[in-house]
N, C-alpha and C positions, 0 to 999 in steps of 0.2 A: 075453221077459223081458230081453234083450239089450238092447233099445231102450228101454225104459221104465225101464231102470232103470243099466245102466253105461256106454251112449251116453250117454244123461240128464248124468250125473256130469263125462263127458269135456268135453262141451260147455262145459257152463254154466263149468268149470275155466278152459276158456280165453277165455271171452265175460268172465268177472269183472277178466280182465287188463286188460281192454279198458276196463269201466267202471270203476277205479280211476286213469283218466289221462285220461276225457274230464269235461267239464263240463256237458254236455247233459241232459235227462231222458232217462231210456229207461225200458223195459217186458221185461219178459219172461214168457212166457206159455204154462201146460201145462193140454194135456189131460189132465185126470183123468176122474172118471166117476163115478156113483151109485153099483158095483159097490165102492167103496172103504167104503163103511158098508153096505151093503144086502148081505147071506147071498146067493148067487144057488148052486143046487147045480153043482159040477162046475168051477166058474172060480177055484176058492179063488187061484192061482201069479197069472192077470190080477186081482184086486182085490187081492191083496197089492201089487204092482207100483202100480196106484192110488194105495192110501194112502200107498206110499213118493212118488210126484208131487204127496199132499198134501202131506206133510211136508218136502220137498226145498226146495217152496215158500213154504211158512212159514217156515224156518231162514233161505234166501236171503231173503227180505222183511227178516227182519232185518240181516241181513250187509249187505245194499244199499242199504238205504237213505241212509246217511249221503253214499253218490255219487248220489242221489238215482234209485231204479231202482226202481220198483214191481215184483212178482212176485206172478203168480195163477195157480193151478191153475183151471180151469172143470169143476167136478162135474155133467157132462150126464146127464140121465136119456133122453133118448129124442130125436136130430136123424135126420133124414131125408138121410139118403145112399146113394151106388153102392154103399159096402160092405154094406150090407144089405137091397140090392135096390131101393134108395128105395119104399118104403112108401108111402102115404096119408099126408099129414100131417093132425091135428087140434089141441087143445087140451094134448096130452099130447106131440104128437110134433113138431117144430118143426121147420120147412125151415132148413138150415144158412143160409142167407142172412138168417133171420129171426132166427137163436140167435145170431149174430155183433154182428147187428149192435143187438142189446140187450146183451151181453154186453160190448161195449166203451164201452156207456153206463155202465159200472160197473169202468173200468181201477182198481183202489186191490188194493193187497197183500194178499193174500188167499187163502182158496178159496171160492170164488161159483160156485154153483149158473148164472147168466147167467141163467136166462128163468123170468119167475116162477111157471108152473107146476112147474118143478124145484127153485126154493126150498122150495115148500110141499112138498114130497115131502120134501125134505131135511129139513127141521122137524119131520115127522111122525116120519121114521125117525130119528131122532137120538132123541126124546122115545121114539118105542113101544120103541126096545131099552133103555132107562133101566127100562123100567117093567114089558116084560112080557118073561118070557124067550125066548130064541132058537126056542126050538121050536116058537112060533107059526107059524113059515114052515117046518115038516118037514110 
């Protein structure tokens, strides 16, 4: 929680000094995660932490712009990495080399899903909690 979220705060604090006196485009860029909208049981403290990486990013998107600095949170639903033993990738689960480098096809302020099997999941889950209640995932 440390990291996700008052690391998070320190940084970005003193990188904003930074692009207030350069003239350059820059970017800055968080890991979020599908766990930010998606119930998952037992992670409630990590998707809290999330959705604060979405929002941090949207705020700064606005704050930054005007020193021209795009800010995106990346909402991954499933990359292929050591932390989780690297898996099988398929259609659902994206080797990090292949999530990145779709994902920086799409630098603009924001939170983006990056790979569009994770858009569509994001689309559905935005749409099914509008519509049917939480309990469908108990």
């Amino acid at each position: 929680m440390y990291a996700n979220v008052l690391l998070t705060h320190q940084v970005i604090k003193s990188f904003k000094k930074r692009y207030e006196t350069s003239k350059k485009r820059s970017a800055i860029t968080f890991t979020s995660a599908m766990a930010a909208i998606v119930p998952i049981p037992c992670v409630a403290v990590y998707s809290a932490t999330k959705i604060f990486t979405d929002y941090i990013a949207w705020g700064l998107g606005y704050e930054l712009a005007r020193y021209r600095v795009d800010v995106s949170a990346w909402r991954a639903a499933g990359v292929s990495t050591n932390i989780i033993g690297n898996p099988d990738t398929n259609i659902m689960v994206s080797s990090a080399d292949n999530y990145v480098a779709q994902a920086f096809g799409k630098m603009t302020s924001g939170v983006h899903s990056g790979y569009l099997p994770h858009e569509l999941v994001h689309l559905f889950w935005t749409n099914v909690n509008d519509v049917f209640p939480i309990t469908l995932c108990q």
